[in-house]
C-alpha positions as CSV (number, residue, x, y, z in Angstrom):
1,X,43.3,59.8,-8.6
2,X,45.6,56.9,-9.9
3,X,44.9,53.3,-8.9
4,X,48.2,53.6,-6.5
5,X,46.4,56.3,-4.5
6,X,43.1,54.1,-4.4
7,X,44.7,50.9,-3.1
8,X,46.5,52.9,-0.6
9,X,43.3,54.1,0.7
10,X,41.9,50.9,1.2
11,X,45.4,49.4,3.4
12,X,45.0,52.6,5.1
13,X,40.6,52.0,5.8
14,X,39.8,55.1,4.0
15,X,36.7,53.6,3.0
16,X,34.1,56.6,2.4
17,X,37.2,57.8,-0.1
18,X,37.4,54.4,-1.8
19,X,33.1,54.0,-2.4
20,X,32.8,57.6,-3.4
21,X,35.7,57.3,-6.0
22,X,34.1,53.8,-7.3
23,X,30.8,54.6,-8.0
24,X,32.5,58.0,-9.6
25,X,35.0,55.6,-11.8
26,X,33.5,52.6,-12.4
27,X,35.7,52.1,-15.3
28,X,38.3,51.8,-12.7
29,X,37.8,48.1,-11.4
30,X,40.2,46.1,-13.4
31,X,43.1,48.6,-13.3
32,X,46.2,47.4,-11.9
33,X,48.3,49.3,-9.7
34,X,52.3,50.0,-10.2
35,X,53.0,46.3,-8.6
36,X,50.2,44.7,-10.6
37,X,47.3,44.5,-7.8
38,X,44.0,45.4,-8.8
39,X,41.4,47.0,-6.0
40,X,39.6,44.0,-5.7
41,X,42.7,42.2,-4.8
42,X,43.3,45.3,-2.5
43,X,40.6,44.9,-0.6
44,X,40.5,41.0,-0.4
45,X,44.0,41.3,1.3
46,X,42.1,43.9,3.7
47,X,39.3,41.2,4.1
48,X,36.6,44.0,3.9
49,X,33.5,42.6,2.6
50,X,31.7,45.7,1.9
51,X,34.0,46.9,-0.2
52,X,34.7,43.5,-1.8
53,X,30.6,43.5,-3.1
54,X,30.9,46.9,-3.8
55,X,33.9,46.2,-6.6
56,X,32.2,43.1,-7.9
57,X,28.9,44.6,-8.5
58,X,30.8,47.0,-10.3
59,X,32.5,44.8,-12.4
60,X,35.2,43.5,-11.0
61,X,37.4,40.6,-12.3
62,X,37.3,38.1,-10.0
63,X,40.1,36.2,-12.8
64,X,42.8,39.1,-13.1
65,X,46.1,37.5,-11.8
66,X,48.7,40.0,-10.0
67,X,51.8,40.8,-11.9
68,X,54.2,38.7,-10.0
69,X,52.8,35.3,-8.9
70,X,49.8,35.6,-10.8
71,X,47.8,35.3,-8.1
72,X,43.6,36.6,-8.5
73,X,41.8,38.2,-5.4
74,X,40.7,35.0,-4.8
75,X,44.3,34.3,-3.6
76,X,44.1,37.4,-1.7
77,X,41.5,36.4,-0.1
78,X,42.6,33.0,1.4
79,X,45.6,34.2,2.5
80,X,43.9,36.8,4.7
């Protein structure tokens, strides 16, 4: 599954998908999606906290910046 597919699961709160698929792929974390979002950034926009510990204890980059504005999850985050 490509990382467009995952972050479309987490807008849509397909959350049992989104875990299962994580700790299947860890490797997965940092990859950015077609418009340069990352899941972490994904599911800081969702404001789903779970799933937000469940990325970082798997290694995600809290310091990636999105492909347009540069923006990390942390930006995501606020704006939620």
């Amino acid at each position: 599954m490509d990382v467009d597919k995952i972050i479309s699961k987490i807008r849509n709160g397909d959350f049992k998908d989104v875990k299962r698929f994580i700790k299947k792929n860890p490797e997965t974390v940092n990859r950015k999606n077609s418009d340069g979002l990352t899941l972490l950034m994904a599911a800081c926009e969702q404001g789903n906290k779970e799933l937000i510990t469940l990325l970082t204890k798997s290694g995600a980059d809290l310091n990636i910046g999105d492909k347009d504005k540069k923006w990390t999850a942390l930006h995501y985050a606020v704006v939620k």
